[in-house]
N, C-alpha and C positions, 0 to 999 in steps of 0.2 A: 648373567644378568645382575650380577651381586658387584653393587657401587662402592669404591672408597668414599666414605663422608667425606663434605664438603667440608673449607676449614673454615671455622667460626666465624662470623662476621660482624662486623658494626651494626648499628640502626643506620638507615639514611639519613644522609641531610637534607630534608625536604627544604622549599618555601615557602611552605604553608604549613598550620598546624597539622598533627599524624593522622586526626579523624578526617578532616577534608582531605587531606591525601591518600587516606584508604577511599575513601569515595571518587575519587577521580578515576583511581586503579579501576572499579570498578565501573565505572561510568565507561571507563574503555573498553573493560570487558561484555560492557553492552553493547557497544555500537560494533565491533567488530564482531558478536557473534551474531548481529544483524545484518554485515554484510556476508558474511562468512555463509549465511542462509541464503542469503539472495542470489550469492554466485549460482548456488548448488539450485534454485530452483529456476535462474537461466539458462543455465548448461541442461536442463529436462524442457523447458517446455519448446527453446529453441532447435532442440535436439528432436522433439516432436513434430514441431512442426517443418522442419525440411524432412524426417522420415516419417512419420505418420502413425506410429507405435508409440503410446505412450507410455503403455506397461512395459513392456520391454526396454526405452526410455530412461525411465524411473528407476527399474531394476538396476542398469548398467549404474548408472550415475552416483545412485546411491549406497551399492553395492562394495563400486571401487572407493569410495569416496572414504567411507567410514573404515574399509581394510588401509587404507592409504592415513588415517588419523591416526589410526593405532603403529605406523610407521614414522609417524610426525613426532608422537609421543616420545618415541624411542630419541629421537635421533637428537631431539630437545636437550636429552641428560649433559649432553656434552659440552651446551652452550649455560648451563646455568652459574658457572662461575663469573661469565660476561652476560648476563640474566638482560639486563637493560642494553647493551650493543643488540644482542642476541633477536631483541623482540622486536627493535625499531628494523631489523634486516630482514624478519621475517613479514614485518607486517607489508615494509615499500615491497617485496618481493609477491606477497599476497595479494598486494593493490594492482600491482601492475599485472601479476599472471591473471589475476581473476576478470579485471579492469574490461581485458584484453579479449579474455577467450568469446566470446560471444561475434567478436568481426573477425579472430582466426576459423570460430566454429565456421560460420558464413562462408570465408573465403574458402574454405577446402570444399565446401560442398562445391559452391558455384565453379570453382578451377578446378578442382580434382574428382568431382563427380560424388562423393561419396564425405561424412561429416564421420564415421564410425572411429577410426584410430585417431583422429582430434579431440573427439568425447573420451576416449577412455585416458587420453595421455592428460590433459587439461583436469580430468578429474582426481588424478591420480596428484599431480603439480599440487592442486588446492587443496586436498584432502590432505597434505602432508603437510602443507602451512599452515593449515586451520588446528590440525592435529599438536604443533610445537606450540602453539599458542598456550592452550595452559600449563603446562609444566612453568613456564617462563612467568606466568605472571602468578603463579605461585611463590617464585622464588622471590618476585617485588616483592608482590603485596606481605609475605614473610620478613622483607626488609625493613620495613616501614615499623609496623610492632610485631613481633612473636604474637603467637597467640596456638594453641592446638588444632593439628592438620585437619582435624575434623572441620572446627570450626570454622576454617579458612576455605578449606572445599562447600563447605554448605554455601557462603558467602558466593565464591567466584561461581559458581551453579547455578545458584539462582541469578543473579545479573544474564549468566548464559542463555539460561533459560529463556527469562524476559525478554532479553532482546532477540534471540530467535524468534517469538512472537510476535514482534515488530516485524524485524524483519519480514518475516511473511507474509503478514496482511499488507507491507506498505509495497512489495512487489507487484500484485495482482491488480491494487485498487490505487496506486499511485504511480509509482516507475513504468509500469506497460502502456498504460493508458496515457501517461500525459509526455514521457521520453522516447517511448518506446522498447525493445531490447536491446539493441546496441550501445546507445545514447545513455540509456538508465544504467547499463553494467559499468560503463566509464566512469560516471556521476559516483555510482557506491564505490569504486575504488577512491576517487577522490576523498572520499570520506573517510575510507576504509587507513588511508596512511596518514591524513592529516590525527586522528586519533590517534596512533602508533607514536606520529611525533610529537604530538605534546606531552606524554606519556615518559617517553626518555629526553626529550630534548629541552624541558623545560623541569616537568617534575623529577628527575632524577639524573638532572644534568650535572650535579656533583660525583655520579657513579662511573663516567667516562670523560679520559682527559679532553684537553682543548683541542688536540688537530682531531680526534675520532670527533668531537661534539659537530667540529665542522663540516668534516666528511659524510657524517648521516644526515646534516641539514640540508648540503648538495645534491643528495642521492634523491631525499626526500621533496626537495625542490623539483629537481629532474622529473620524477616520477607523477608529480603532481602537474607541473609543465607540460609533458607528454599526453596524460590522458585528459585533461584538458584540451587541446592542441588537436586532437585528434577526432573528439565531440565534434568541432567545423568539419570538418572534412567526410564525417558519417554518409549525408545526404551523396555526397562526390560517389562514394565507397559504394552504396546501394546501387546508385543508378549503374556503375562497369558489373557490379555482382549479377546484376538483371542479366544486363548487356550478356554475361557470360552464359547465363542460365538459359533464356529467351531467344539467342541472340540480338544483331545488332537493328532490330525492326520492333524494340517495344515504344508503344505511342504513350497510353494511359497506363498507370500504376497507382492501385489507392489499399489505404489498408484498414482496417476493421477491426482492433484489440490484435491480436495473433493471425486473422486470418488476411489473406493479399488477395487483389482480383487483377491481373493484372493482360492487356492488350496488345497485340501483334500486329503486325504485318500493314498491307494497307485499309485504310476506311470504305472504302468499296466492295464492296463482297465478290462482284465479278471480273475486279481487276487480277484475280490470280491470271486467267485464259490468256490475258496478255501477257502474261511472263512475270510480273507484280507479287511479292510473297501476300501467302491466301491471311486473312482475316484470319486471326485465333485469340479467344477467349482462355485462359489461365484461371484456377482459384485456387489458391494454397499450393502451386506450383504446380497442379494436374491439369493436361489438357481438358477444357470439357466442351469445348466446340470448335470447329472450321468453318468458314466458308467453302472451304475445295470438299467437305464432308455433303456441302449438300443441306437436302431436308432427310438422311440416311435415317441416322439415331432418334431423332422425335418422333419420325414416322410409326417408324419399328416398334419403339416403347408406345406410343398413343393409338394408335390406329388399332390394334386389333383390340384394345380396350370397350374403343367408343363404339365397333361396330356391330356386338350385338348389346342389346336392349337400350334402353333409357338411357340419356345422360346429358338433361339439362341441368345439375347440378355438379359439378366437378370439384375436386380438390387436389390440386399437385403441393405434394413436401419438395421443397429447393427449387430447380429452376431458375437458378438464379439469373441468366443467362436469359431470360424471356421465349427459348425454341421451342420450348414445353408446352408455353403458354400462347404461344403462336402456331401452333400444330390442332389446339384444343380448340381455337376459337376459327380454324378452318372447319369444323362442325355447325351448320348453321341454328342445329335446335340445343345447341351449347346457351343458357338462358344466366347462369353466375359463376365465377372461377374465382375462387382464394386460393392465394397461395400463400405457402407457411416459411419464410426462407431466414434464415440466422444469419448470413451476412446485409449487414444493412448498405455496405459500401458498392457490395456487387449489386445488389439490385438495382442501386441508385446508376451506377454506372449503365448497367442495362436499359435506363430510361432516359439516357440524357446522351450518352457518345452515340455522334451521328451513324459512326459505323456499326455498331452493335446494335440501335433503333432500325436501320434498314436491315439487318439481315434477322431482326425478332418483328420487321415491319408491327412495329410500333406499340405492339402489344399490351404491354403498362398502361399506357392510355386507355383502351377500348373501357367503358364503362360498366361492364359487364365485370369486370377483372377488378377482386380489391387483394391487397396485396399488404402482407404480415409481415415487418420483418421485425428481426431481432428475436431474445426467447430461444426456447429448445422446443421441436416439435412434440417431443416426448407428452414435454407437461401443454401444451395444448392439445392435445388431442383428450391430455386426461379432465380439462377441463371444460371441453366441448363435452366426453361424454357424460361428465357430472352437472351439464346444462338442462336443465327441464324444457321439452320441449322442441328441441333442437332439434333443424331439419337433416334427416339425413341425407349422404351422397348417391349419387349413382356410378362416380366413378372413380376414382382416387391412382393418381400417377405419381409414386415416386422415385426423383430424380435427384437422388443423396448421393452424394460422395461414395465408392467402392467401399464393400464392405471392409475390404484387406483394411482398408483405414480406422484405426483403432478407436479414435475418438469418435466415429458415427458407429459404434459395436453395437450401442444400445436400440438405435434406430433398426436394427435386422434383427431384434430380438423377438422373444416368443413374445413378452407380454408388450411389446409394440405393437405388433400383428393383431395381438386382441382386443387394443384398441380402434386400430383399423376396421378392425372387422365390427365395432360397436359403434362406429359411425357411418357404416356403410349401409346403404339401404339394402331388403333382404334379396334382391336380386342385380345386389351392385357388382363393378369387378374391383378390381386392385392390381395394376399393373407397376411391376418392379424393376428397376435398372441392379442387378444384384451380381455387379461384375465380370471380370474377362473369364468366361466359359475356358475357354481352352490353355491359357496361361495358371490359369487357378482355379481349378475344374473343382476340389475340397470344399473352397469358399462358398463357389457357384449352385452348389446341391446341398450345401448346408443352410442357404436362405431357403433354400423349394422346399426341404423337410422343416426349414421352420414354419414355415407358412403355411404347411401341412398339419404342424401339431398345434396352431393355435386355431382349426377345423376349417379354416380355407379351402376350397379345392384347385389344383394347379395343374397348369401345362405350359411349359418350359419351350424355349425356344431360342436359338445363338445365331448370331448375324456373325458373319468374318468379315465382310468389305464395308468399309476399309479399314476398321478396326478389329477387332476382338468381344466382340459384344454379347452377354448374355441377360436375358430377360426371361421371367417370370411373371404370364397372366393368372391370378389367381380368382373366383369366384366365390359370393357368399350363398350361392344357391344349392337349393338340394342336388344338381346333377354341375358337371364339371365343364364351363367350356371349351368346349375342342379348338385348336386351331383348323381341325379340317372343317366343321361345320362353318367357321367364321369365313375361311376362304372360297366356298362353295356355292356360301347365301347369297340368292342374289346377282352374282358373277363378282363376287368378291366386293359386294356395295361398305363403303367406308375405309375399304384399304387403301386404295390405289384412285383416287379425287373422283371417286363415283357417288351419287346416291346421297344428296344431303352434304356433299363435303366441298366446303369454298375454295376457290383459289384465292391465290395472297390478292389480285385484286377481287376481291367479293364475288365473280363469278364462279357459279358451280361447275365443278371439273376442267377447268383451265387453271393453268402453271405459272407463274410468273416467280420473279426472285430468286432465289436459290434453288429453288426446284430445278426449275428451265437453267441457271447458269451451270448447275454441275451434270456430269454425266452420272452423277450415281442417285437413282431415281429410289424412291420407295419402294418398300416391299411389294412385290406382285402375291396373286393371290398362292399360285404352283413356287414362287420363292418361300412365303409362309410357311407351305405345308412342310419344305424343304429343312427348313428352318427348327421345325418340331420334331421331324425327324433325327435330324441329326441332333437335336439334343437327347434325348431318347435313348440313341443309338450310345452315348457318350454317357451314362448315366453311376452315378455314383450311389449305391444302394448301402441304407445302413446306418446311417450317418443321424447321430443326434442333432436336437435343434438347439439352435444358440438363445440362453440365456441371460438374463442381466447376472445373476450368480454365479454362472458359464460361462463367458461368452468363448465360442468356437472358431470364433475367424484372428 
């Protein structure tokens, strides 16, 4: 690691005086450790949201990122005698890998199935040019006037600094929102090399002869040309990525900051029987409903909620989809329903595409139903329960995203539950969608013990057809409800469209819509008990409850 010194060198000849050209130096040093930030927080949240981890995510990304700078560092020493060629190559090389990764990240998911060896090789690429970066503008900004290394690092550090800061805020609150990911990573390359070359190709364009001057103005043209160029064709690029992902039967697609909702198949819900691909509902690339599904999964999760005690006042978390909410209002002494849902785009779509309003038959509308979007449930719940006065529920359905998904962690936590349970009235239930039982049996028994340790009482139950489903009824009363008394009472009144429970058209215990078009009917009352058994029998004992300082899934 022990360098021969450089040999001595001139001052530059700037075209400006040496203080505005130290300031420019540095002005570069801003903007570039602002894009240089924004790659690295594109490559995480894009990388989030096609896998769903964001710790994990975060780790990888930044992990590699920073081991991969301290490689950049290295590899720098050897360019600083051509300090100014050096930096204008690394910067167009920076613009265009970093520019870029965001529709390579996309396209390997969508065609290759899987985004993991893109993230790590992309983060490795930029972590090594972000890394060359200072050595090299060390050795300008040294050209420009001597001054002691200390004082030069103090200088280029904080510009780094700063503009990381930028950088950061303007990703979240400017580039996602108003470009997008794709869009916004081209745009900061663009910026990212235009900096790079005024930098050598103007202020230190006496440091490289006339054919290299040209050569990096080409490169740097090219570069700038290309991702430009490629901005138009974004929209082209998404809709085949769909295409790929979906395939070739998606109708509606809308998106919501980071999150997508996006629709399948045909607008009919009972044109699958005809041979027609079924209805499907998408949100952030997880299936979360069919039409060839039926009334399966709303039933399953709602119905044994609503059938013992009370429950004219409701609350479902998510739902975006309106099945939730079209399940709860087949209860005729159902008297108010909010729902709490964080994509404003799904919900909106749920209420307006014809094919999704008949197969939620119409739900959104019913006036019974007011509906919350936007916000995190979390802090609504904790400002309901700091409401004086505030009525409580009798029954609360939620219908979150699988736990396995990192960013809903906090929603299957202890102290969510104890929210739950402080807006629940003292004889309410709490029914849970809390993942696939048998693919992620770990997951599945770490919500039931959470739900257990924030003093809920629970009984667990897993659907297989035609999905993978597991569900947790939990109760806030002194004794536990059973699914066998649920299915017993009565002859199984509020399971199965008995007893108080409308059909989709407003008649008691007749079928219409998805019910009647699919063969896969609701739980029966001997399927229930079936149900609780076999979770039971499949039980994972032991197991802590997930934390927001924890979290376990």
């Amino acid at each position: 690691m022990i360098d021969r010194p450089l040999a001595q060198s001139q001052d530059a000849r700037l075209p400006v005086p040496v203080g505005l050209g130290r300031g420019l130096v540095l002005a570069s040093v801003f903007v570039c450790a602002a894009c240089g930030l924004v790659y690295e927080l594109e490559l995480v949240a894009l990388a989030s949201y096609l896998s769903g981890d964001s710790v994990t995510q975060a780790s990888v990304v930044l992990s590699v990122m920073v081991f991969a700078m301290g490689i950049g560092s290295l590899l720098a020493k050897r360019l600083r005698c051509r300090a100014a060629t050096g930096f204008a190559v690394v910067e167009a090389l920076l613009a265009l890998v970093g520019g870029g990764s965001a529709i390579a990240l996309y396209a390997s998911f969508a065609w290759f199935g899987g985004a993991r060896v893109a993230l790590v090789g992309f983060s490795l690429a930029i972590g090594v040019l972000i890394g060359a970066e200072m050595p090299l503008l060390m050795t300008l900004i040294q050209r420009i006037r001597k001054q002691d290394a200390g004082g030069a690092l103090a200088d280029l550090f904080a510009a780094d600094y700063v503009g990381a800061l930028v950088g950061g805020l303007t990703f979240p609150f400017l580039l996602l929102p108003f470009f997008g990911q794709l869009t916004g990573a081209l745009l900061t390359g663009v910026v990212n090399v235009c900096a790079g070359g005024v930098v050598v190709l103007w202020l230190f364009r006496h440091d490289v002869s006339a054919r290299v001057r040209w050569w990096l103005l080409a490169v740097n043209g090219a570069v700038v040309l290309l991702l430009i160029a490629a901005t138009a064709f974004v929209a082209s690029f998404e809709r085949a990525a769909r295409h790929a992902v979906y395939g070739q039967h998606v109708r509606v697609a809308v998106r919501d900051g980071q999150q997508e909702a996006v629709l399948t198949g045909d607008p009919d819900p009972t044109a699958y029987r005809s041979g027609a691909e079924p209805l499907r509902f998408y949100l952030d690339g997880r299936l979360r409903a069919s039409s060839a599904e039926g009334n399966r999964y709303p039933a399953a999760l709602v119905r044994p909620a609503m059938a013992d005690g009370p429950h004219e006042r409701v609350l479902i978390l998510g739902g975006a989809d309106g099945l939730v909410v079209r399940e709860v209002l087949r209860h005729t002494r159902v008297r108010a329903v909010t729902v709490l849902e964080r994509d404003r785009a799904a919900a909106e779509l749920a209420r307006t595409d014809p094919g999704l309003r008949r197969l939620n038959k119409d739900a959104y509308d019913d006036p019974r139903v007011r509906v919350e979007t936007g916000g995190d449930p979390f802090d609504r719940l904790r400002e309901r329960v700091r409401t004086p006065g505030a009525a409580p529920y009798d029954v609360v359905i939620s219908d979150l995203p699988d736990p396995a998904v990192r960013d809903s962690a906090k929603l299957y936590s202890h102290e969510f539950y104890g929210l739950v349970r402080r807006v629940l009235a003292p004889d309410g239930r709490f029914a849970v969608h809390a993942g696939a039982a048998a693919a992620q049996p770990r997951t599945y028994w770490t919500v039931e013990a959470t739900l257990r340790s924030a003093g809920l009482r629970t009984s667990p139950y897993v659907v297989r057809s035609p999905r993978d489903w597991g569900f947790v009824l939990a109760s806030n009363g002194a004794q536990r409800t059973t699914l066998t008394a649920l299915s017993s009472a009565g002859g199984g009144a509020g399971l199965d469209g008995l007893d108080g429970v409308a059909g989709f058209d407003g008649v008691a215990g007749s079928r219409s819509g998805a019910d009647a078009a699919s063969p896969l009917r609701p739980l029966t009352p001997h399927q229930l008990r079936t149900a609780g058994l076999r979770a039971e029998r499949d039980r994972l004992t032991g197991l802590p409850p997930s934390t927001l300082t924890h979290p376990r899934h």
